[in-house]
N, CA, C and O atoms as a MOPAC input file, in Angstrom:
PM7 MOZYME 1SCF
protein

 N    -33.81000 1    54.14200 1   -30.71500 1
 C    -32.97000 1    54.78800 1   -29.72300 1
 C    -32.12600 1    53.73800 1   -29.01500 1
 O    -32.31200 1    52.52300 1   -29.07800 1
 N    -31.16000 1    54.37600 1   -28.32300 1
 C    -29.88300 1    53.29000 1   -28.00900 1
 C    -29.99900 1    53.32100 1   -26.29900 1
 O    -30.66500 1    54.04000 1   -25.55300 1
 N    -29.29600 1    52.50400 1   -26.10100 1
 C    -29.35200 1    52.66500 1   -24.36300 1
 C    -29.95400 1    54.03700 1   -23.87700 1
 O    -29.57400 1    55.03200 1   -24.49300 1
 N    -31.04000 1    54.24500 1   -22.62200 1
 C    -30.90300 1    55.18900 1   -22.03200 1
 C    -30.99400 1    56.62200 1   -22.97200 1
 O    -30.27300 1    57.49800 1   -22.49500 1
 N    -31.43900 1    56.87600 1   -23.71900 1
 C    -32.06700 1    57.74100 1   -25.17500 1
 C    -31.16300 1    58.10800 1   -25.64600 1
 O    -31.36800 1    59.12500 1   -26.30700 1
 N    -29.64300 1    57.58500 1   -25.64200 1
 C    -29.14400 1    57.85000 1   -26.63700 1
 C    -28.80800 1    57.28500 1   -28.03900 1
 O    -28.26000 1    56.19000 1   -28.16400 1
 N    -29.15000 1    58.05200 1   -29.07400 1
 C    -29.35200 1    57.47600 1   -30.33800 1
 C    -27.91200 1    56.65200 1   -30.75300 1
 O    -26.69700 1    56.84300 1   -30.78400 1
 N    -29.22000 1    55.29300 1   -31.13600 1
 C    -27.76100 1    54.67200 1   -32.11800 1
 C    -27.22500 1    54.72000 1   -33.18000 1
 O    -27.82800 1    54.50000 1   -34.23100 1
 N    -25.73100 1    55.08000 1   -33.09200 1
 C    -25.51900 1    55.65800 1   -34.69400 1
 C    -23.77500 1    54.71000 1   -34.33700 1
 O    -23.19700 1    54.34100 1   -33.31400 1
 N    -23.41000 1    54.63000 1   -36.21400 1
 C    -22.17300 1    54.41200 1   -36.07700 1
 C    -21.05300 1    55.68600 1   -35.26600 1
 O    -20.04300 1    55.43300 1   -34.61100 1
 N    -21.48500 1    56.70600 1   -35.49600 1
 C    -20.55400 1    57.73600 1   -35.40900 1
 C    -20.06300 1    57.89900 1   -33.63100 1
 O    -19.22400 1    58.72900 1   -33.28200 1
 N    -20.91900 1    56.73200 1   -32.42700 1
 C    -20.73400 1    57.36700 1   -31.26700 1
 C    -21.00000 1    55.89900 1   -30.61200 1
 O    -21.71700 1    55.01100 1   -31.07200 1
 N    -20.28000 1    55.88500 1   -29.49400 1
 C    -20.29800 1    54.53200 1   -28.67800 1
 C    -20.69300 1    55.42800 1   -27.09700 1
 O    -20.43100 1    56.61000 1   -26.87300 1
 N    -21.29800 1    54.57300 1   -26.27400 1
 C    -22.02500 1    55.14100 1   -25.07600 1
 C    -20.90100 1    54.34800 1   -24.01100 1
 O    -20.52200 1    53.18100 1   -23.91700 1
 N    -20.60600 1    55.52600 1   -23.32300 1
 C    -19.99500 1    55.07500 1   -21.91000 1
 C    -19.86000 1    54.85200 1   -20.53600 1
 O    -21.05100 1    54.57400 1   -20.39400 1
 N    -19.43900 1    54.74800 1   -19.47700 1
 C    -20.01300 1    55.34900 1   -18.50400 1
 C    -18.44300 1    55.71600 1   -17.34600 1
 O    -17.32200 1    55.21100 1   -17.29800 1
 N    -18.84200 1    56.36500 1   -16.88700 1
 C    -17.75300 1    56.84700 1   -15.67000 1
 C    -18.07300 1    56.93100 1   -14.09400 1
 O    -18.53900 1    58.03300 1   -13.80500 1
 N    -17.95000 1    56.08900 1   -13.04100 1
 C    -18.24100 1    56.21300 1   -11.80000 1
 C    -17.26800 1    57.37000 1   -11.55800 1
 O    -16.14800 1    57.50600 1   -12.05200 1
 N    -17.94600 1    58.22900 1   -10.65000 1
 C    -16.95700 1    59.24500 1    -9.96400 1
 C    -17.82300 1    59.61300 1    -8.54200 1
 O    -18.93200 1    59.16800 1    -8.24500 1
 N    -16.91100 1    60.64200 1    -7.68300 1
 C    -16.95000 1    60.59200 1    -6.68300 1
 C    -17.29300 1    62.08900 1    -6.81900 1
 O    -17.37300 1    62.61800 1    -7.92700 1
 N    -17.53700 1    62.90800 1    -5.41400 1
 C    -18.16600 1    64.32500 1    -5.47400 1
 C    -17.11500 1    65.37500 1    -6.00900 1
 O    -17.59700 1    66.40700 1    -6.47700 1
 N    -15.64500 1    65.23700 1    -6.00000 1
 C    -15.10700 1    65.80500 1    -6.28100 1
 C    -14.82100 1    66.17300 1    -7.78600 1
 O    -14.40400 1    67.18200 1    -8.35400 1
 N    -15.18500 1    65.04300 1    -8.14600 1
 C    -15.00200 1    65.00600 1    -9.85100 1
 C    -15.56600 1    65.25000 1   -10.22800 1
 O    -15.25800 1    65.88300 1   -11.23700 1
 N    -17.56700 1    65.02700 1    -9.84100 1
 C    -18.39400 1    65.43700 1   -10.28800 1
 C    -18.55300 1    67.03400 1   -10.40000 1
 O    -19.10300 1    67.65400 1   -11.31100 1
 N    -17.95100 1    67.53000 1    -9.27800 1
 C    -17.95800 1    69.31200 1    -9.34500 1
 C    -17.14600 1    69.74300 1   -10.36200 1
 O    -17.40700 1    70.80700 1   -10.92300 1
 N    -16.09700 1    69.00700 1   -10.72100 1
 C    -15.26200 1    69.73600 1   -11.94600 1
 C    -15.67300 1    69.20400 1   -13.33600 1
 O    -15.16000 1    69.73300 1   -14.32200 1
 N    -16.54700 1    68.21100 1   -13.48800 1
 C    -17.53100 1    67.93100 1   -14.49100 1
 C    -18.55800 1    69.03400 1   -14.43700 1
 O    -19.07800 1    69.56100 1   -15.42100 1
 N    -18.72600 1    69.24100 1   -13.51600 1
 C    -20.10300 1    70.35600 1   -13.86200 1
 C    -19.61100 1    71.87500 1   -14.51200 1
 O    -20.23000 1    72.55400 1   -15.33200 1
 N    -18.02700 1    72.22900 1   -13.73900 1
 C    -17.59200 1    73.43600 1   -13.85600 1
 C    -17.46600 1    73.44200 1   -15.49400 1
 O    -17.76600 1    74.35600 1   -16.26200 1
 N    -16.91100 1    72.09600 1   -15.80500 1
 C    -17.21600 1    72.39300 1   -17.65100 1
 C    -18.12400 1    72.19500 1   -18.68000 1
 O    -18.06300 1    72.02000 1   -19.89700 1
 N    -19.12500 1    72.28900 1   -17.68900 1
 C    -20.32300 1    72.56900 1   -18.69000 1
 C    -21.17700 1    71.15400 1   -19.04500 1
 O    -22.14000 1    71.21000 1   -19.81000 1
 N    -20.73100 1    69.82600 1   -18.40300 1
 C    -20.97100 1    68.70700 1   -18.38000 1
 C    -20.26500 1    68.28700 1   -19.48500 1
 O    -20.55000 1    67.19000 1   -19.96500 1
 N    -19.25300 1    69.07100 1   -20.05800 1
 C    -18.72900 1    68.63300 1   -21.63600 1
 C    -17.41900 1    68.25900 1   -21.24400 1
 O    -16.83100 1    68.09000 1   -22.31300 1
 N    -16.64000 1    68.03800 1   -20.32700 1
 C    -15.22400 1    67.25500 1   -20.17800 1
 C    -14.98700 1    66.73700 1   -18.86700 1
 O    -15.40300 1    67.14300 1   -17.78200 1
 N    -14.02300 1    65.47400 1   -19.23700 1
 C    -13.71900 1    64.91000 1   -17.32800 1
 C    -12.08700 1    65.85700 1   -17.01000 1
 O    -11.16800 1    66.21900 1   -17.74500 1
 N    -12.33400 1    65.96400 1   -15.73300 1
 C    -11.01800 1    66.86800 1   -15.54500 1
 C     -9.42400 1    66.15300 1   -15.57800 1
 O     -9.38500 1    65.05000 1   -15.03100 1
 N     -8.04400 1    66.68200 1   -16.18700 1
 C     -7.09000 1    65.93900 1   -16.12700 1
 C     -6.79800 1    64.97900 1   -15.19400 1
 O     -7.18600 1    65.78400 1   -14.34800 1
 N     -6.54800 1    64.22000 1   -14.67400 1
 C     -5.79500 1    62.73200 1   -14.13900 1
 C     -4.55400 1    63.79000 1   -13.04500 1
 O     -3.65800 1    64.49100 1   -13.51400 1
 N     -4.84000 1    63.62800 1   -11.68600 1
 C     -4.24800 1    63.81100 1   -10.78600 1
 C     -2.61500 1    62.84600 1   -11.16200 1
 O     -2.60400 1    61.74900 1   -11.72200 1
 N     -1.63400 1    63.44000 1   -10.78800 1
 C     -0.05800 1    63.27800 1   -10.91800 1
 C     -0.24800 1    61.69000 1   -10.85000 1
 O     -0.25200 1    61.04300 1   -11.89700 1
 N     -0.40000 1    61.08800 1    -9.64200 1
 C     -0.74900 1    59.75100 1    -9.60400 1
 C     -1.43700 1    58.71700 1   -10.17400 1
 O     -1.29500 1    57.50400 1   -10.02100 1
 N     -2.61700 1    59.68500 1   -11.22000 1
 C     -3.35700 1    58.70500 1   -12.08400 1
 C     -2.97800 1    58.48500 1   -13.67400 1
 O     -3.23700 1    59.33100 1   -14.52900 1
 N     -2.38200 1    57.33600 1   -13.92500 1
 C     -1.85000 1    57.35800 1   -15.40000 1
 C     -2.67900 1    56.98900 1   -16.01900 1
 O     -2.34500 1    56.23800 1   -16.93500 1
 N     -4.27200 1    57.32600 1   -15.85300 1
 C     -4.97600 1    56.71600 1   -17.14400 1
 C     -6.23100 1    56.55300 1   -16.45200 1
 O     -6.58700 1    55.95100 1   -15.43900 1
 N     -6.88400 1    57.40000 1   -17.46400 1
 C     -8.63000 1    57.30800 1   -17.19500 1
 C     -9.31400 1    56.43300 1   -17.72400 1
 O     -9.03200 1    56.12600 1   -18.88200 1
 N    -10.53100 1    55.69500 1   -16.97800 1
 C    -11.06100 1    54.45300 1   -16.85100 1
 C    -12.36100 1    54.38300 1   -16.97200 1
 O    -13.10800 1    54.02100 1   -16.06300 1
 N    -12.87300 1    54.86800 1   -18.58000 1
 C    -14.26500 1    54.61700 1   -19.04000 1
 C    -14.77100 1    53.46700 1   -19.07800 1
 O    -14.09400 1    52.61900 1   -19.66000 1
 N    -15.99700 1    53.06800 1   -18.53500 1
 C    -16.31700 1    51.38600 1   -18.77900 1
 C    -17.27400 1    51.07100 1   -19.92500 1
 O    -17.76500 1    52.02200 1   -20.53500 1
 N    -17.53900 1    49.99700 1   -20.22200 1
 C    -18.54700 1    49.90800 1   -20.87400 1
 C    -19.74700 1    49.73300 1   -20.62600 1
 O    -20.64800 1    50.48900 1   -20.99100 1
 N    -19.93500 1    48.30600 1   -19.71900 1
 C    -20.93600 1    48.15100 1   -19.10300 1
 C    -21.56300 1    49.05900 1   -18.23900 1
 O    -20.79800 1    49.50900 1   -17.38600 1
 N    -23.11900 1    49.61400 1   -18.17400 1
 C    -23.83800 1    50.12900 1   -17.68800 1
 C    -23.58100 1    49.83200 1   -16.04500 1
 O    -23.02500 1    50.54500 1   -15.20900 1
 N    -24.19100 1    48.53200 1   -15.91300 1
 C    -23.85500 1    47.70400 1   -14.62600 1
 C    -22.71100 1    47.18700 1   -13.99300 1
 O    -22.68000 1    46.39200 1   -13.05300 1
 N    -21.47200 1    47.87900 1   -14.78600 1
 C    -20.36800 1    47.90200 1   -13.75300 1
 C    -19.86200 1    49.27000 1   -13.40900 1
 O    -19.15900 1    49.37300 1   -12.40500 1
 N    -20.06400 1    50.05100 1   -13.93400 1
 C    -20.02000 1    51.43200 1   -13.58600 1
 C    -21.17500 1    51.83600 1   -12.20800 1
 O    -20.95300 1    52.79900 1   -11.47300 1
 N    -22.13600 1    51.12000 1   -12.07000 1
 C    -23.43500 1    51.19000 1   -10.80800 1
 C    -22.40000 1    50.49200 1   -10.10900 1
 O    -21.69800 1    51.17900 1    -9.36600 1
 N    -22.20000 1    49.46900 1   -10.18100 1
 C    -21.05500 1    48.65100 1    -8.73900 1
 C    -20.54900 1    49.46900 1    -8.43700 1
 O    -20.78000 1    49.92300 1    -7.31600 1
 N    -19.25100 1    50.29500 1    -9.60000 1
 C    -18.37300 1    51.04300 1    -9.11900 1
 C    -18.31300 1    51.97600 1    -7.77900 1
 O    -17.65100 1    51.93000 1    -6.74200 1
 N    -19.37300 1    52.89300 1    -8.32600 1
 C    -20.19200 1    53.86800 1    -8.09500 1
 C    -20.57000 1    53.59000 1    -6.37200 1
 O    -20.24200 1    54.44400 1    -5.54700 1
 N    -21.52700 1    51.88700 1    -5.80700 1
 C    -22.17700 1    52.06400 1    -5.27000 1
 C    -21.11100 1    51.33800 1    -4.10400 1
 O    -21.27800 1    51.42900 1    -2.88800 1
 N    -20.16900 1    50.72400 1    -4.66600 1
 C    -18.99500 1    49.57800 1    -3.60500 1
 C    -17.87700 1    50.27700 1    -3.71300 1
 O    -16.99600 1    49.54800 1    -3.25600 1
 N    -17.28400 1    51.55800 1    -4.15500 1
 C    -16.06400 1    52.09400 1    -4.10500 1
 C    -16.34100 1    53.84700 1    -4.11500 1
 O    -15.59400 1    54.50600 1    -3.39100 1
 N    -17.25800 1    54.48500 1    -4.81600 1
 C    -16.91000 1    55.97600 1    -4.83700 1
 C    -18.17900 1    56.00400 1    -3.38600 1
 O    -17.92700 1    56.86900 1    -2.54700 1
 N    -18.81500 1    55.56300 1    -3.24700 1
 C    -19.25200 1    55.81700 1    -2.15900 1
 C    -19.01600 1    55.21300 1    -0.82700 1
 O    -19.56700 1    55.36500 1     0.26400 1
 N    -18.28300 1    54.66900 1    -1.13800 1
 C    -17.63800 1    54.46600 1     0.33600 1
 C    -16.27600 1    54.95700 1     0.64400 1
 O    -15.81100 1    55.02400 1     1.78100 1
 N    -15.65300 1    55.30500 1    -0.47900 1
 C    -14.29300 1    56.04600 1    -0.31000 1
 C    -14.21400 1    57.07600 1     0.34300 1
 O    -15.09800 1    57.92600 1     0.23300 1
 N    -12.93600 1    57.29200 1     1.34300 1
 C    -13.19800 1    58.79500 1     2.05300 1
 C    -13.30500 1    59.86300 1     1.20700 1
 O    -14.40000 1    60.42300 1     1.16900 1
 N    -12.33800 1    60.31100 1     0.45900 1
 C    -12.68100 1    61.34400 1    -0.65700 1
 C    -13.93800 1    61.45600 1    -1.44000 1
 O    -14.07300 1    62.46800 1    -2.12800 1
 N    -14.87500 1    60.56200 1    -1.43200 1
 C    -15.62100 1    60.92400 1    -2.44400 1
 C    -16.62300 1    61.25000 1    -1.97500 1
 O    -17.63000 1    61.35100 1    -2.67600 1
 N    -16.63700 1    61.63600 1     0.00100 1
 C    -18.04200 1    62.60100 1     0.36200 1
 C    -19.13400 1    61.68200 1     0.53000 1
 O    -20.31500 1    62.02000 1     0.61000 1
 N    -18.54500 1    60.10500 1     0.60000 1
 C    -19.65000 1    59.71400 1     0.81200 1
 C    -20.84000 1    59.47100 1    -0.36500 1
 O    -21.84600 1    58.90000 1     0.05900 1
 N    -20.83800 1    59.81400 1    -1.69500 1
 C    -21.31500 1    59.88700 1    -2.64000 1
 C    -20.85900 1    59.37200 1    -3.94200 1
 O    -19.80600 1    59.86500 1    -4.34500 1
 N    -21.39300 1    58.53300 1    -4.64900 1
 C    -21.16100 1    57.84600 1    -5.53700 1
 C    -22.22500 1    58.27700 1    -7.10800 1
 O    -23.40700 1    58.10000 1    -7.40000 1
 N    -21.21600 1    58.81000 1    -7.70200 1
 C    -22.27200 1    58.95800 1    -9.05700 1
 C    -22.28000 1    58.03600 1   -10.33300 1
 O    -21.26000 1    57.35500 1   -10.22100 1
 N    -22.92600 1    57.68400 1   -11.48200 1
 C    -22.50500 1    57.82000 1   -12.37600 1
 C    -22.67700 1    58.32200 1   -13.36100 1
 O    -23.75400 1    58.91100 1   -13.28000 1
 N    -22.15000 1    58.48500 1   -14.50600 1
 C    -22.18100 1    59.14900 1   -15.50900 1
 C    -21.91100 1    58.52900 1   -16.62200 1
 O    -21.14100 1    57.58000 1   -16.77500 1
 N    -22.72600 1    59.21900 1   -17.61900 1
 C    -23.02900 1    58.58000 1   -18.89600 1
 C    -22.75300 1    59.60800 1   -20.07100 1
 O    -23.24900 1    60.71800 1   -19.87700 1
 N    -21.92200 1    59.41100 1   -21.47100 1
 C    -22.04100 1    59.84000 1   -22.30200 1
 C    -21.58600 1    58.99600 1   -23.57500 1
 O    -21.71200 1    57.77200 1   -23.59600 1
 N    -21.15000 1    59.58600 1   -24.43600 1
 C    -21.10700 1    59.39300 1   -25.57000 1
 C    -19.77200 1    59.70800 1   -26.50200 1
 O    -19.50800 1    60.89900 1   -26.66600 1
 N    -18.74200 1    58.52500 1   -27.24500 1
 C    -17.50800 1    59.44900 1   -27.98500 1
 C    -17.23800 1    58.94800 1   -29.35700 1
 O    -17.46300 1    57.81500 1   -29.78300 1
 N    -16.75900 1    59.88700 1   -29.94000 1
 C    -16.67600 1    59.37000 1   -31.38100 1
 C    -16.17200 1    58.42700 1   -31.65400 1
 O    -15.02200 1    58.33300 1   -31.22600 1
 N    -16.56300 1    57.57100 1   -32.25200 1
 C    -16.54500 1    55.61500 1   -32.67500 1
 C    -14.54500 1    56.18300 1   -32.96900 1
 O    -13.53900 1    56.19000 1   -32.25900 1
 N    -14.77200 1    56.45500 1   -33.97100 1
 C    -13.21500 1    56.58300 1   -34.65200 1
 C    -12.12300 1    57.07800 1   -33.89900 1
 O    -10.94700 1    56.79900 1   -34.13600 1
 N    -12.45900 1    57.70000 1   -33.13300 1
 C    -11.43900 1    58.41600 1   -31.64700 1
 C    -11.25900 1    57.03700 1   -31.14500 1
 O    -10.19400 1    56.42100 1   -31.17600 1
 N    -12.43600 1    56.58100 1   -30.65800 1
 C    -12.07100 1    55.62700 1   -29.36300 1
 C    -11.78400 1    54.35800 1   -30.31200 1
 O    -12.06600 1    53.32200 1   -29.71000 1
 N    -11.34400 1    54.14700 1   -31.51300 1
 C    -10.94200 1    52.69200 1   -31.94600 1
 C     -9.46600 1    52.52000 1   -31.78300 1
 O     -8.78500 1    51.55100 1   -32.12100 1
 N     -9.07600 1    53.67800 1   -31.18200 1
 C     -7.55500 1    54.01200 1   -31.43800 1
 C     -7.60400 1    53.11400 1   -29.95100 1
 O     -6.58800 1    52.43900 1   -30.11300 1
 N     -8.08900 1    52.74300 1   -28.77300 1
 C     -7.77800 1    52.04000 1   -27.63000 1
 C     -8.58600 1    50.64400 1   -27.65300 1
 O     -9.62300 1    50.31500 1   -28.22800 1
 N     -7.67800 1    49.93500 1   -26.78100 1
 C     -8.35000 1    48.71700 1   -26.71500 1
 C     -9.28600 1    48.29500 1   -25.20500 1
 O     -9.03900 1    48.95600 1   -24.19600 1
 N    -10.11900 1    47.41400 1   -25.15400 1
 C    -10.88500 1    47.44700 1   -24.16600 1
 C    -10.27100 1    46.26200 1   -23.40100 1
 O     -9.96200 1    45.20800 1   -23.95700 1
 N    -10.08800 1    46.54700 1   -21.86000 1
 C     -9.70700 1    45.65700 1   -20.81100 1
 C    -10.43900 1    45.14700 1   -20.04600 1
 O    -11.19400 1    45.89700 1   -19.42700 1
 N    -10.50300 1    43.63800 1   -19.78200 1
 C    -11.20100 1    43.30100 1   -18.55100 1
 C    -10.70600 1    43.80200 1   -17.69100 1
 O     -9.68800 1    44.49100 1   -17.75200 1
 N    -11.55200 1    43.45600 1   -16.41800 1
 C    -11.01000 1    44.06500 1   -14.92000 1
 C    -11.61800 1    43.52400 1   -13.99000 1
 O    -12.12400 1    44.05700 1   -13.00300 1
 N    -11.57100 1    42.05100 1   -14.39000 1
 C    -11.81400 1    41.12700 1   -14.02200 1
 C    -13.25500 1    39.83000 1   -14.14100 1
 O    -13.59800 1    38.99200 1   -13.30700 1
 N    -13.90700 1    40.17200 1   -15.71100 1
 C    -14.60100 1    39.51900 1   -15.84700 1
 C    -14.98000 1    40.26800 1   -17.63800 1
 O    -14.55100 1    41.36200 1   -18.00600 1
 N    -15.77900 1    39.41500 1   -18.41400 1
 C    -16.25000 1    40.16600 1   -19.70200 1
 C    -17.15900 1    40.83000 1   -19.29300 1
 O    -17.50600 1    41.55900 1   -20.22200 1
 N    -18.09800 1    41.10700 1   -17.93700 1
 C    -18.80200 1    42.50700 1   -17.38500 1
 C    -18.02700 1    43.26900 1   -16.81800 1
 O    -18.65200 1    43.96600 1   -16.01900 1
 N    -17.06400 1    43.46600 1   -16.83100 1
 C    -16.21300 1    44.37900 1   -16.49800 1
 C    -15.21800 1    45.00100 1   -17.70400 1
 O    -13.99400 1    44.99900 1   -17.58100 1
 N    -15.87900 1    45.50800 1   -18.82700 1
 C    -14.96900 1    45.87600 1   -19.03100 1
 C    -14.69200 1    47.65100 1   -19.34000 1
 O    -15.59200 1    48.48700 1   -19.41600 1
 N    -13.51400 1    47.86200 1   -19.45400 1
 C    -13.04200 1    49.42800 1   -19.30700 1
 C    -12.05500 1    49.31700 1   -20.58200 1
 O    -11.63100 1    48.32000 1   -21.16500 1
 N    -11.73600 1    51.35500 1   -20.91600 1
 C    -10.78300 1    51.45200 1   -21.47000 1
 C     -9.94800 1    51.90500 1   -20.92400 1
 O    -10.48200 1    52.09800 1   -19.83200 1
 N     -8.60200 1    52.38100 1   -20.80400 1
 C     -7.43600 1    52.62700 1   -20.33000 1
 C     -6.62000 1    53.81700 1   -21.35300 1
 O     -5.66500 1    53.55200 1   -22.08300 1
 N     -7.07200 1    54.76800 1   -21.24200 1
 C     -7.11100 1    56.26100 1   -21.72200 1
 C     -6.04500 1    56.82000 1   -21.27500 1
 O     -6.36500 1    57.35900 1   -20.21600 1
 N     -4.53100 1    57.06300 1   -21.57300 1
 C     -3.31500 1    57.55500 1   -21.06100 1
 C     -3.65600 1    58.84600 1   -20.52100 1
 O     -4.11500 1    59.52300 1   -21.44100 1
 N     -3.63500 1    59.51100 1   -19.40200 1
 C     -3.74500 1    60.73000 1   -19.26000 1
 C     -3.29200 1    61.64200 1   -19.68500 1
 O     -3.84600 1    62.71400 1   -19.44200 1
 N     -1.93600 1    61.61000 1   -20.60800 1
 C     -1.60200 1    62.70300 1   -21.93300 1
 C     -2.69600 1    62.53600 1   -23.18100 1
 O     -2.52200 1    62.97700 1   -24.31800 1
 N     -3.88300 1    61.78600 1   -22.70300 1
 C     -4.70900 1    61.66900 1   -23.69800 1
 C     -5.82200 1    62.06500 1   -23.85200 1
 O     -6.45100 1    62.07500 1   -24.91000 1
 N     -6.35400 1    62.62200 1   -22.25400 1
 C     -7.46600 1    62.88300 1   -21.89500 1
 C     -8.23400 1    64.23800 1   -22.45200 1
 O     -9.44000 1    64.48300 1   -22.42100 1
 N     -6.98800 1    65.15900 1   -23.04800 1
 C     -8.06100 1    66.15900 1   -23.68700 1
 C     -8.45100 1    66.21400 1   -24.65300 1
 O     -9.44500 1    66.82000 1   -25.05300 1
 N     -7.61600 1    65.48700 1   -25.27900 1
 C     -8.30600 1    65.32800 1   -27.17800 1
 C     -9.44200 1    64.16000 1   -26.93000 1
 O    -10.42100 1    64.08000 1   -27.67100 1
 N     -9.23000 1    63.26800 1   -25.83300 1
 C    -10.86600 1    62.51100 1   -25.83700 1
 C    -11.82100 1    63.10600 1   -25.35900 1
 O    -12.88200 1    62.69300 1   -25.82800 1
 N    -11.97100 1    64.22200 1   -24.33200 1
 C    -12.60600 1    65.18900 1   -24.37200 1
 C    -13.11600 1    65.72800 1   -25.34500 1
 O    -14.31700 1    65.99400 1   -25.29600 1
 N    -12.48500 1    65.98700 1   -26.29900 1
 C    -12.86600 1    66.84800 1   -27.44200 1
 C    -13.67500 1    65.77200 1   -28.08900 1
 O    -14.61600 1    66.19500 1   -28.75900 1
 N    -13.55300 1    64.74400 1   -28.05000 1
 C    -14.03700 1    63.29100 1   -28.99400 1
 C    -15.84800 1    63.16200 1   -28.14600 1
 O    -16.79500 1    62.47800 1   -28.53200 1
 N    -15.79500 1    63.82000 1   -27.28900 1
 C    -17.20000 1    63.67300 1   -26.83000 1
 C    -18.16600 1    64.16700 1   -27.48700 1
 O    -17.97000 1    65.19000 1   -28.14300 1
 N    -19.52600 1    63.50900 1   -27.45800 1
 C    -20.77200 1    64.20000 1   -28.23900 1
 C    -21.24700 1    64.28800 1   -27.28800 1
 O    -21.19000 1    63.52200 1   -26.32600 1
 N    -21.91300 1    65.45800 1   -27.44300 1
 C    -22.93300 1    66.46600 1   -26.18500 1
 C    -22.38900 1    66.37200 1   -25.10600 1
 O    -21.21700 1    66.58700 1   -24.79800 1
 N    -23.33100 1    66.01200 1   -24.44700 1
 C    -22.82100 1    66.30900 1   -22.68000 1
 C    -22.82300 1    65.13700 1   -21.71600 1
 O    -23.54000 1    64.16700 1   -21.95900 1
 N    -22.09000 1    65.17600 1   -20.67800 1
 C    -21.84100 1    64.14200 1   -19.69000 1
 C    -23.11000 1    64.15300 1   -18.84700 1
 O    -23.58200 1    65.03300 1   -18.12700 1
 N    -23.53300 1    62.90900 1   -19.14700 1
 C    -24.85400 1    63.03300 1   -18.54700 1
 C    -24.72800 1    61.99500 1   -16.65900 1
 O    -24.06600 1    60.96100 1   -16.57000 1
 N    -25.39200 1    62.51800 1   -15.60600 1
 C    -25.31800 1    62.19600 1   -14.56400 1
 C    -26.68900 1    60.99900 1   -14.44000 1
 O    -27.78500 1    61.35100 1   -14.87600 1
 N    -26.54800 1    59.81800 1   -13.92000 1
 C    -27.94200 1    58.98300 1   -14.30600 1
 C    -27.96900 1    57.98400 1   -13.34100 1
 O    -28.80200 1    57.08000 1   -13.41400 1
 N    -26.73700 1    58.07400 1   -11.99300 1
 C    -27.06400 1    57.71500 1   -10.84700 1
 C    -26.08400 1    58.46100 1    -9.59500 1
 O    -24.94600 1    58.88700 1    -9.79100 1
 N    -26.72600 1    58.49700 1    -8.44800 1
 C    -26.45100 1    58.74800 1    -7.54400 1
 C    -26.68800 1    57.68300 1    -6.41700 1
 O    -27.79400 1    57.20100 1    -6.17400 1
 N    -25.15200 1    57.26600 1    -5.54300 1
 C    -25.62200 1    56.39800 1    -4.50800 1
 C    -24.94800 1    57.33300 1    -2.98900 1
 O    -23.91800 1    58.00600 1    -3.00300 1
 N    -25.69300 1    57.16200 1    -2.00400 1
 C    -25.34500 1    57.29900 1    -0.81000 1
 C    -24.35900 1    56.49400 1     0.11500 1
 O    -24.90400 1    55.41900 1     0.36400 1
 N    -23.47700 1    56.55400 1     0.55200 1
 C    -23.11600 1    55.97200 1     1.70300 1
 C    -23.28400 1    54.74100 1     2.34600 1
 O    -22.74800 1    55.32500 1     3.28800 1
 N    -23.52400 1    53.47900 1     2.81800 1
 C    -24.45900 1    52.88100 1     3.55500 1
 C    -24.12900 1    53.26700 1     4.98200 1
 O    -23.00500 1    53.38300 1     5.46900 1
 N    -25.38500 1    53.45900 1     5.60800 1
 C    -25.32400 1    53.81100 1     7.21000 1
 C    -24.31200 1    52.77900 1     7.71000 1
 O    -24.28200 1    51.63800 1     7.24900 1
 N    -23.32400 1    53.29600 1     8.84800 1
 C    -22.99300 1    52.26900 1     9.51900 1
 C    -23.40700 1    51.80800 1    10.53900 1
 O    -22.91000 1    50.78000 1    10.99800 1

């Protein structure tokens, strides 16, 4: 078994997505099976690789952001190897940091490139002030 029980196979690479409460509700509305389109302002969705930079994300930016309720998640799934060879992977500021850069006219056919479901596998709070 591959990271976190998902099986390792050529056919699927494991990802992860920090998001905030708002996103997470429109992840749920689809069934845990798609991330929702890229707001006018966002040109491009930002899957990471690393496990442990998606937890930073999560615990130093969606939860402390006003929009995100104070709540920081992340999320984990899975997309077809051959879909995602079509992008290249970016630092973002270190080789533990790295992400892909997913055009948002792109986001529903990588949707479709997902296996099973978007799985939720942390939650951070706020820190008191």
């Amino acid at each position: 078994m591959g990271e976190m029980g998902y099986p390792d196979t050529e056919d699927g690479v494991v990802l992860y997505r920090p998001v905030g409460t708002e996103e997470l509700k429109l992840i749920e509305a689809s069934g845990f099976r798609a991330f929702p389109p890229r707001l006018e302002h966002q040109a491009f969705f930002y899957p990471v690789v690393q496990a442990e930079y998606a937890h930073e994300i999560a615990k130093r930016w969606n939860a402390d952001h006003p929009t995100s309720g104070g709540t920081g998640f992340v999320t984990r799934f899975c997309v077809r190897a051959d879909h995602l060879s079509k992008y290249q992977v970016h630092l973002a500021g270190g080789i533990g940091r790295q992400e892909y850069w997913i055009p948002a006219a792109d986001l529903a056919e990588f949707n479709r490139n997902i296996i099973g479901r978007i799985d939720v596998v942390a939650k951070y709070e706020r820190a008191p002030q």
